[in-house]
C-alpha positions as CSV (number, residue, x, y, z in Angstrom):
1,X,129.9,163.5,160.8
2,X,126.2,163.0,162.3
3,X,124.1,160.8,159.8
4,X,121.4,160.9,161.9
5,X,121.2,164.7,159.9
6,X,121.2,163.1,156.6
7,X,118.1,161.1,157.2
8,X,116.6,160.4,153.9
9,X,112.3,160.5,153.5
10,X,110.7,157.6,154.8
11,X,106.9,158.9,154.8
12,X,106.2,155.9,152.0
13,X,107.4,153.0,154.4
14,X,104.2,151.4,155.9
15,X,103.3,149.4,158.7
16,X,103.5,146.3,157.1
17,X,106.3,142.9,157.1
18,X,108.4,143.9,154.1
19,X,112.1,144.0,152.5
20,X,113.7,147.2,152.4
21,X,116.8,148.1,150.3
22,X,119.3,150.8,151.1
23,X,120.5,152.7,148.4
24,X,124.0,154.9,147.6
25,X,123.9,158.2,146.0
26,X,124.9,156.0,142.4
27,X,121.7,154.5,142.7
28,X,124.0,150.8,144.3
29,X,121.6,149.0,146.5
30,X,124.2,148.7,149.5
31,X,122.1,146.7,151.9
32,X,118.8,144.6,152.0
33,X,117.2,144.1,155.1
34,X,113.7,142.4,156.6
35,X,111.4,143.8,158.5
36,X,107.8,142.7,160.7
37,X,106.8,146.8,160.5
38,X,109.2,148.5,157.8
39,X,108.5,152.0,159.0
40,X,109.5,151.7,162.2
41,X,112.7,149.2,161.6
42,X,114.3,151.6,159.0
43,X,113.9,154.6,161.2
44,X,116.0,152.7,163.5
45,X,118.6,153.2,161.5
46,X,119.1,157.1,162.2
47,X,118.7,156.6,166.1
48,X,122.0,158.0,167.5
49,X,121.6,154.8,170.1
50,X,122.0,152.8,166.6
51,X,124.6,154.3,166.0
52,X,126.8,153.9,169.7
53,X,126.0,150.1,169.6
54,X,126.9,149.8,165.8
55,X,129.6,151.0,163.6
56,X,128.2,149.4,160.6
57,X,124.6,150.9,161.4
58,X,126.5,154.5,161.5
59,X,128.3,153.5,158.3
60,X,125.1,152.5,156.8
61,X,122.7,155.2,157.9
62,X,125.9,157.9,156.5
63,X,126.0,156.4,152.6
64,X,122.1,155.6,152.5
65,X,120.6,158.4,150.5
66,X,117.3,156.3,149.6
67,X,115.4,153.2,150.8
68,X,113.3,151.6,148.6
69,X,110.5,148.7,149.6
70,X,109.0,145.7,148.7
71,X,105.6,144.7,151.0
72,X,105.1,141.3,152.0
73,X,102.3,139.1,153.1
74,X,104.6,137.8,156.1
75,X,107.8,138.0,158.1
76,X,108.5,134.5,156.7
77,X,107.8,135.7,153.4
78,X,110.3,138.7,153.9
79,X,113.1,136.2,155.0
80,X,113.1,134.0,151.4
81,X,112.7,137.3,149.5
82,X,115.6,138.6,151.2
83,X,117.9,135.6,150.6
84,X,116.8,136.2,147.2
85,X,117.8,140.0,147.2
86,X,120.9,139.6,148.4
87,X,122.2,136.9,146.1
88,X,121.2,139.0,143.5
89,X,122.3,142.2,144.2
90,X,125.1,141.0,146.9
91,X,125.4,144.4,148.9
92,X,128.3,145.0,150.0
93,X,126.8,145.9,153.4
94,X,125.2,142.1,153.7
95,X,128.4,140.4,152.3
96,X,131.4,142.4,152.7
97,X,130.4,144.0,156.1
98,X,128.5,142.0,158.1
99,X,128.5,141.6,161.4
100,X,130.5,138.7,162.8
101,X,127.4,136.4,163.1
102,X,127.6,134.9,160.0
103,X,124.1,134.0,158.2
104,X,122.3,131.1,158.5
105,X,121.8,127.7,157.1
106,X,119.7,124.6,156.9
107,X,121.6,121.6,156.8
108,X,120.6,118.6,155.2
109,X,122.9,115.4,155.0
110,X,120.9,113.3,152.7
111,X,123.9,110.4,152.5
112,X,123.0,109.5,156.2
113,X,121.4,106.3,157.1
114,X,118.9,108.9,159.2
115,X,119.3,112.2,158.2
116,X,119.2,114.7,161.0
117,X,118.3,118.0,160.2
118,X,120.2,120.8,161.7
119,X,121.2,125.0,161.7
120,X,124.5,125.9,161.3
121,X,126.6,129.2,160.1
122,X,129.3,127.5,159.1
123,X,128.8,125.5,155.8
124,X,131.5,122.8,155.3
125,X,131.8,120.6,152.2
126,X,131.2,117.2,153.5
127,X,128.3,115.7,150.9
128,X,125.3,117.7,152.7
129,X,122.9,120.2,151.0
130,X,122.8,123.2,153.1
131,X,119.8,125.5,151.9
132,X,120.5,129.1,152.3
133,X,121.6,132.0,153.4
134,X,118.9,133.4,155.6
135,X,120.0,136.7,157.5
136,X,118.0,136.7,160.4
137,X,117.8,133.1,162.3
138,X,114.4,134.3,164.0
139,X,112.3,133.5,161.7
140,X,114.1,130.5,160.1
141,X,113.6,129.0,163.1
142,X,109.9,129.7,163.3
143,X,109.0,128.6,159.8
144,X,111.0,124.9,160.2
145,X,108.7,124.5,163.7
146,X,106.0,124.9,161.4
147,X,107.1,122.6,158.5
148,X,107.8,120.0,161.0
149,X,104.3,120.1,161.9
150,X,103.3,118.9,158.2
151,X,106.7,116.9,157.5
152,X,108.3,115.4,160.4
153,X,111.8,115.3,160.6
154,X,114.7,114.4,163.0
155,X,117.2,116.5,165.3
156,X,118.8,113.4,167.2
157,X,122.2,113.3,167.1
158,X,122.4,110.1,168.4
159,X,119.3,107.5,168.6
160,X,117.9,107.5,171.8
161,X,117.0,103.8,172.6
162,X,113.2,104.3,173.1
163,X,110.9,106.3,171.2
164,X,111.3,110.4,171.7
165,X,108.6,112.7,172.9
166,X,108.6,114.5,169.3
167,X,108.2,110.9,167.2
168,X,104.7,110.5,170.4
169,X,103.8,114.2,169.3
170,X,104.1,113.4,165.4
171,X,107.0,115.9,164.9
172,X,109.9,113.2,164.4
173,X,109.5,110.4,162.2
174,X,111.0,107.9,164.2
175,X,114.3,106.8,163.2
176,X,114.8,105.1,166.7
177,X,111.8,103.0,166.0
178,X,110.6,99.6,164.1
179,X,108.0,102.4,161.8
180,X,110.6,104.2,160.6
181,X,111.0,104.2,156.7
182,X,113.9,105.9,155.2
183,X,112.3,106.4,152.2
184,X,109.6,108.1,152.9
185,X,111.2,110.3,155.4
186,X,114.1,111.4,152.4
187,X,111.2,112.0,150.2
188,X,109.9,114.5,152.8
189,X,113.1,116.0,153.1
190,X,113.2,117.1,149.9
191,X,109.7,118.6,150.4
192,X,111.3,120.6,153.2
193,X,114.3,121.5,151.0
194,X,111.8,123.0,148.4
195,X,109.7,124.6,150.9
196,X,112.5,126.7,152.3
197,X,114.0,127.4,148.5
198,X,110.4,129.2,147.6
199,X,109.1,126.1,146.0
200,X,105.7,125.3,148.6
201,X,103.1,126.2,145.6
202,X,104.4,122.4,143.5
203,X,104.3,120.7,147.1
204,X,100.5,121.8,148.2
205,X,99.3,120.7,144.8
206,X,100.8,117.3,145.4
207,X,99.5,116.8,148.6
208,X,96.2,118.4,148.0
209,X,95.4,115.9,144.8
210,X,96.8,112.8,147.2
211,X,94.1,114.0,149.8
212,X,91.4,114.0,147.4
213,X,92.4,110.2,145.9
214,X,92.9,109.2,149.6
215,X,89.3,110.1,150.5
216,X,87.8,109.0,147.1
217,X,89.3,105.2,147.8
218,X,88.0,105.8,151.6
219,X,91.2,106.1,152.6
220,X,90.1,108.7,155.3
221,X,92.9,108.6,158.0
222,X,94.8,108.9,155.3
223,X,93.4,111.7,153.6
224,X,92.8,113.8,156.9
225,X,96.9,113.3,157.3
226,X,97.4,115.0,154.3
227,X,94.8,117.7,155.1
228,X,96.8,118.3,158.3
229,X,100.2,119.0,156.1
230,X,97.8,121.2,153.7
231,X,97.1,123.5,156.9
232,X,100.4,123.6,158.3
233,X,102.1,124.6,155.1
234,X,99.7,127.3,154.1
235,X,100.6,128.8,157.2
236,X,104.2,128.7,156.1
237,X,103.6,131.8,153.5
238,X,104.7,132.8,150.2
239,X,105.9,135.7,148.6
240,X,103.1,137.6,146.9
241,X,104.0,140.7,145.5
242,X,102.2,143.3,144.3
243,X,103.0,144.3,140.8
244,X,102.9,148.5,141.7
245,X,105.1,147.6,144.8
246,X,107.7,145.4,143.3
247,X,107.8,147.5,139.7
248,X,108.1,150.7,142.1
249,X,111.0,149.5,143.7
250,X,113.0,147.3,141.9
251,X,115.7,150.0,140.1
252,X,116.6,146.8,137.6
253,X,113.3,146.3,135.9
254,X,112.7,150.3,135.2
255,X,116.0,150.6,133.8
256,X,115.9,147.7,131.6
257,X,112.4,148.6,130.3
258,X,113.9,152.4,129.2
259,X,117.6,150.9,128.3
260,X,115.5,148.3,125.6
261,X,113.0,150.7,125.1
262,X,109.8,148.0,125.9
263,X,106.7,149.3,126.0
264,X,106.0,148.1,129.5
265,X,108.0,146.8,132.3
266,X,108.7,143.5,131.9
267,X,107.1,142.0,134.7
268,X,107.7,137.8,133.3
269,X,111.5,136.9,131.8
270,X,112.4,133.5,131.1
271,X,116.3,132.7,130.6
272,X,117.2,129.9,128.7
273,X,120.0,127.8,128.6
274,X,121.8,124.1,126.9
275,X,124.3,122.0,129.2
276,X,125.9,119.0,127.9
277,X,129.0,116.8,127.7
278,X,130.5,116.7,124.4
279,X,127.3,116.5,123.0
280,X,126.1,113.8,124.9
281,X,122.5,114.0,128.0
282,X,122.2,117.0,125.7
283,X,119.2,119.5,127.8
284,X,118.0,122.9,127.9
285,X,116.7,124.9,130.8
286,X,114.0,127.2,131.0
287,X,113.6,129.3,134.4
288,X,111.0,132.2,134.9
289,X,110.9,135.2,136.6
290,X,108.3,137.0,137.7
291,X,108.4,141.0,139.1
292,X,112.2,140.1,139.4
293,X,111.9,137.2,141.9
294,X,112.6,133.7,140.6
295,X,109.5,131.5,140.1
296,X,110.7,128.1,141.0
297,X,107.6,126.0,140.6
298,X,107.5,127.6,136.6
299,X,110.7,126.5,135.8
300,X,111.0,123.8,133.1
301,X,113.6,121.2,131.8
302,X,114.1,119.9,128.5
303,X,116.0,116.4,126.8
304,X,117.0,118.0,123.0
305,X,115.6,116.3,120.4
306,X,118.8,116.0,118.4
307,X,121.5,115.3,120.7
308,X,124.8,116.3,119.3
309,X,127.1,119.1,120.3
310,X,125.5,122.0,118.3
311,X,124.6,125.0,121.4
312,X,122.9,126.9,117.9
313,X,120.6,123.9,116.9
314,X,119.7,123.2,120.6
315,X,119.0,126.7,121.8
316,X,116.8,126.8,117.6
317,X,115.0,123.7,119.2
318,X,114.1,124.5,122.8
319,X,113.2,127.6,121.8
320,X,110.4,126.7,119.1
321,X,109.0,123.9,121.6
322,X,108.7,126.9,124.1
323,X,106.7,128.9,121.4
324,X,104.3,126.0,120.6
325,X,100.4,127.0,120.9
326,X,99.9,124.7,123.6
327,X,102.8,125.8,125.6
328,X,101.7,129.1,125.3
329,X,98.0,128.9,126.1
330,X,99.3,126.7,129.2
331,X,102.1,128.9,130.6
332,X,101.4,132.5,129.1
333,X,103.7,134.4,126.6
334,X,106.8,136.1,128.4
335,X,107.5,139.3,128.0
336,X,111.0,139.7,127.7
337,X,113.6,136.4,127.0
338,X,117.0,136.0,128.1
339,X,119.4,133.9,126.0
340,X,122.3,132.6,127.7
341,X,125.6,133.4,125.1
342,X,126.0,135.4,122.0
343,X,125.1,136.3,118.6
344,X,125.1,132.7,117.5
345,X,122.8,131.7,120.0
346,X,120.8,134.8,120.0
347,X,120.1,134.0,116.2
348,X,119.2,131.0,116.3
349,X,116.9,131.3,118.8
350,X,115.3,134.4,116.5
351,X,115.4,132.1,113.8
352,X,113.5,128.9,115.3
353,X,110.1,131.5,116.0
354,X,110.5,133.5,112.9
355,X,107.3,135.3,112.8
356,X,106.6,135.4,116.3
357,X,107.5,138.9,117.1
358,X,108.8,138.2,120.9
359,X,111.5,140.7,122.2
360,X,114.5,139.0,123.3
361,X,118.4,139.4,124.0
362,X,121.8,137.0,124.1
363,X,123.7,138.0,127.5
364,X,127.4,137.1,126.3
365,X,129.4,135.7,128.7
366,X,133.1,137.3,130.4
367,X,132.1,141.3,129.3
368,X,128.2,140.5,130.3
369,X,127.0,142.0,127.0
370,X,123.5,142.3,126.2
371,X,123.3,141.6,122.4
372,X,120.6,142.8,120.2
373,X,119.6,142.1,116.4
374,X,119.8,145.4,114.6
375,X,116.2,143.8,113.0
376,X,115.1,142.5,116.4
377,X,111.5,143.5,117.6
378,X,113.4,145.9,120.3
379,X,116.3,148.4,120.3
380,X,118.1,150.1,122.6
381,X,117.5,153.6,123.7
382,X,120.9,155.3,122.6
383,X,119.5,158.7,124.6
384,X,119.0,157.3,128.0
385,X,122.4,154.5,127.7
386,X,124.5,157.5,127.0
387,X,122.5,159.7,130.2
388,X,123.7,156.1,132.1
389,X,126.3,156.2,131.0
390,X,126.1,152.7,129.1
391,X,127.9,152.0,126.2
392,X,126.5,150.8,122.9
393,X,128.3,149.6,119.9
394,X,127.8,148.1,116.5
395,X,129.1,145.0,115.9
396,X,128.0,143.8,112.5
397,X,124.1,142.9,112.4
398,X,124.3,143.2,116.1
399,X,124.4,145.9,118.8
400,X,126.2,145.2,122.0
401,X,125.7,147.2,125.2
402,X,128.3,147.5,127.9
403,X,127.4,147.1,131.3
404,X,129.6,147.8,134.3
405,X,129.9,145.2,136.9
406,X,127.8,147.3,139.6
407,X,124.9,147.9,137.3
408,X,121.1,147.0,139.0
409,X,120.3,145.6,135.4
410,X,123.5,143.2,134.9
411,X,123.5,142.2,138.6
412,X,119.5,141.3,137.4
413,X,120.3,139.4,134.3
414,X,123.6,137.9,135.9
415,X,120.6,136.4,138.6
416,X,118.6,135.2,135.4
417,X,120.8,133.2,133.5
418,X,122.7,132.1,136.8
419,X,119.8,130.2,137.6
420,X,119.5,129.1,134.1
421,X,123.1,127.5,134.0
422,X,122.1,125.9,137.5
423,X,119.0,124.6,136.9
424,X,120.3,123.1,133.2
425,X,123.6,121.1,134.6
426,X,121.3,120.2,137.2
427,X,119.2,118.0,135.1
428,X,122.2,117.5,132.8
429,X,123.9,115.5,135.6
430,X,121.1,113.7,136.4
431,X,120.8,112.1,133.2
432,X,123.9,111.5,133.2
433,X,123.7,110.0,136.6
434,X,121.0,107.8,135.3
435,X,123.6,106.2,132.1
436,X,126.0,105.7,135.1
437,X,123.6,103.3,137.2
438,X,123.0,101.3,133.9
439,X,126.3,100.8,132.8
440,X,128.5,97.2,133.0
441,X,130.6,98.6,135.6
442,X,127.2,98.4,137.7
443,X,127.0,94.3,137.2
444,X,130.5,94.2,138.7
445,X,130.0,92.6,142.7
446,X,130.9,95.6,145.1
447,X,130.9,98.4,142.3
448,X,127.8,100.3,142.6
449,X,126.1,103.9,140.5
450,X,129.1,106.5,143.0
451,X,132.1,103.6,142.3
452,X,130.7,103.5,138.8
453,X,130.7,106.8,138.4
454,X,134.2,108.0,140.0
455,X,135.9,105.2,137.4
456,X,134.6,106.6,134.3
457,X,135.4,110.2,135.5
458,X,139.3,108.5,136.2
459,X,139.3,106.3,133.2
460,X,137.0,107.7,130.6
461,X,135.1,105.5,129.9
462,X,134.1,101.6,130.5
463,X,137.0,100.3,128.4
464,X,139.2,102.1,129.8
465,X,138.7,101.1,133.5
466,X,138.8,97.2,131.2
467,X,142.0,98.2,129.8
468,X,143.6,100.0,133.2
469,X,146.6,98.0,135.5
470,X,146.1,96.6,138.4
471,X,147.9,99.0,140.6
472,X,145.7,102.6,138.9
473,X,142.7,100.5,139.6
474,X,143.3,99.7,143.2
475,X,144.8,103.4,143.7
476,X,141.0,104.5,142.5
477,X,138.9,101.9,144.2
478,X,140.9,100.1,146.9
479,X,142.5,96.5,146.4
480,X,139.4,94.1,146.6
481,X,137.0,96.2,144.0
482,X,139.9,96.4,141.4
483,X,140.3,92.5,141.8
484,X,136.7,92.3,141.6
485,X,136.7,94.2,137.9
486,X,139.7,92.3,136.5
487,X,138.1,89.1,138.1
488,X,134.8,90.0,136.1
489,X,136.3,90.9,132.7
490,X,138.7,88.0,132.1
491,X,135.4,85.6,133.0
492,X,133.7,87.9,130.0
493,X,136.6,87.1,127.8
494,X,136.8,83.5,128.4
């Protein structure tokens, strides 16, 4: 079969950098691609010389019935976008087949006495964050040559023994040298990290408010460095979309706006959720979207006030400081809320703004169930679920809607409350990270906050690793660190 026959309309793609999404006659976005000029790349597509040099591209161009678009300021902008796309809607054209160059990744090994920073395709688990996927190296490439203009950072993989052209030209921080401070350049590390995960806007503030108390003290060397990283950065990009162009193609957010029957499309979610440890470092997470892309640098964290191992009373109590006039007048009202789990949680988080009427759902976990109060402020549309052949069903003071696994909006909310559960047992584990470094174990010679840590995870808890033989202790920690505990607890008996 020729699918260079079955070419679909392309008149609306313009000239412009963009993402473009292929679509399947079910509506399945099978394949998200970037683009410098979006008409011309997607016409590519149904060349027959496409086609001869790629099976895939044939494949592709023979199930793509539609292609949808989102406009983008730059080519650099288009590449996070797309890493966003795809890890939301996972095409099976991007994951399952790909072409054997695999995607790319920053990698970052923190642990190191000087981190280097490299690209790799391959990411391995050896203690290293590796920031990621990006589909086309290209531009990956181009944007961490600018970054390294503002924040320096190092490719050696061995220390040369006299300073390298890039440390004289500014673009290597110098681990070969007497200047070089560790902890400086790990702090700029993570700037980089956040950069490339869609966080710049957090990072310009910061260095924009240092410049401006540099050069208020006089500071001006000072202040014209951090001037220097303002430029680079900006020139960096960020994804600025459009609301008609995002709303117009996103399939997820017109769906869910008819599906829950919402007045307008809801361009601002927020998905909650609590992470904690047998009620203990007890937190809640708030992350925002905005036109369907996560907004990093809105996202929020939370301690709970009452820490005990209630997921009701915690979800009740993030959700009313949320909903606080301040908190509103600072960060907007959303228009749609996501509550990670089910009826209880849903409830409660009703119940804690009663009032307030603010249209929100629980997304139950295993079945992916969107759960709705009979008396909430929005109901399904019974009409169009049953044209989409979605199923809804009474449970109680509740309805539930059934979403298949290949649905635009579950793949959508799925995205949402992923991040929600991520960015909540993130924090979680860094307070809990933070009891570790305080504990006794600690005060102990040779134990420090990872031995600390990796003995209450084997023993359960301080007197346990106190009450543990000789032989488990050295089987955790080696010989000499389990006779430095026992050595340290009979001196605190005596």
């Amino acid at each position: 079969m020729d699918a260079t026959k079955n070419k679909p309309d392309l008149s609306h793609l313009p000239n412009k950098p963009g993402v473009y999404l292929h679509k399947n006659i079910q509506g399945e976005v099978i394949y998200v691609g970037k683009a410098i000029n979006l008409k011309q790349r997607v016409n590519q597509y149904w060349q027959k010389s496409s086609h001869i040099a790629s099976a895939k591209t044939a494949l592709l161009a023979q199930e793509s019935v539609k292609v949808d678009y989102i406009e983008t300021l730059s080519e650099i902008d288009a590449l996070f976008l797309e890493s966003e796309l795809v890890k939301r809607y996972m095409p099976k054209f991007n994951i399952e087949l790909r072409d054997d160059k695999s995607a790319t990744y920053v990698r970052i090994p923190y642990k190191d006495s000087f981190p280097t920073v490299s690209f790799t395709r391959i990411p391995k688990v050896d203690g290293a964050t590796y920031v990621g996927p990006f589909y086309m190296a290209g531009p990956v490439y181009q944007a961490m040559r600018t970054i390294r203009r503002a924040l320096p950072y190092s490719t050696h993989t061995k220390l040369p023994k006299k300073p390298c052209l890039h440390f004289q030209l500014g673009l290597c921080p110098g681990p070969e040298t007497d200047q070089f401070d560790v902890k400086k350049y790990k702090s700029n590390l993570k700037k980089i990290e956040q950069v490339l995960r869609g966080e710049r806007e957090s990072i310009l503030k910061s260095l924009e408010k240092n410049m401006l108390e540099a050069a208020k003290k006089q500071k001006f060397e000072l202040a014209t460095r951090y001037r220097n990283q303002l430029k680079s950065l900006k020139h960096v990009g960020r994804i600025q979309l459009k609301d008609h162009e995002i709303i117009g193609s996103d399939q997820a957010l017109t769906e869910l706006r008819k599906l829950l029957r919402l007045k307008d499309v809801p361009k601002h979610i927020e998905g909650f959720d609590i992470s904690h440890m047998s009620g203990k470092d007890v937190v809640a997470s708030q992350v925002v979207f905005k036109n369907g892309v996560s907004s990093k640098t809105d996202y929020r964290h939370y301690k709970i006030t009452n820490q005990q191992n209630n997921d009701f009373e915690s979800m009740a109590d993030v959700i009313s400081r949320r909903f606080k006039e301040v908190n509103l007048e600072q960060w907007g009202k959303p228009d749609l809320l996501l509550i990670d789990g089910g009826k209880g949680q849903l409830g409660a988080a009703a119940e804690a703004i009663q009032g307030t009427p603010q249209p929100m759902f629980g997304l139950a976990k295993q079945f992916e169930q969107i759960i709705l109060q009979k008396k909430g402020p929005i109901q399904p549309d019974f009409s169009y679920a049953a044209q989409t052949r979605r199923v809804i069903t009474s449970e109680g003071d509740f309805w539930v809607i059934n979403l298949n696994p290949k649905d635009p909006v579950r793949l959508l909310l799925e995205r949402i409350r992923n991040e929600a559960h991520r960015f909540a047992v993130r924090y979680h584990t860094k307070l809990k990270r933070g009891h570790i470094k305080s504990t006794e174990l600690t005060k102990i010679p040779g134990i420090g906050a990872e031995t600390a840590r990796k003995l209450l995870i084997t023993f359960g808890s301080v007197s346990g690793v106190k009450s543990a033989p000789h032989n488990q202790l050295a089987s955790a920690v080696g010989n000499i660190k389990a006779k430095n505990i026992e050595r340290y607890f009979s001196k605190s008996k005596a």
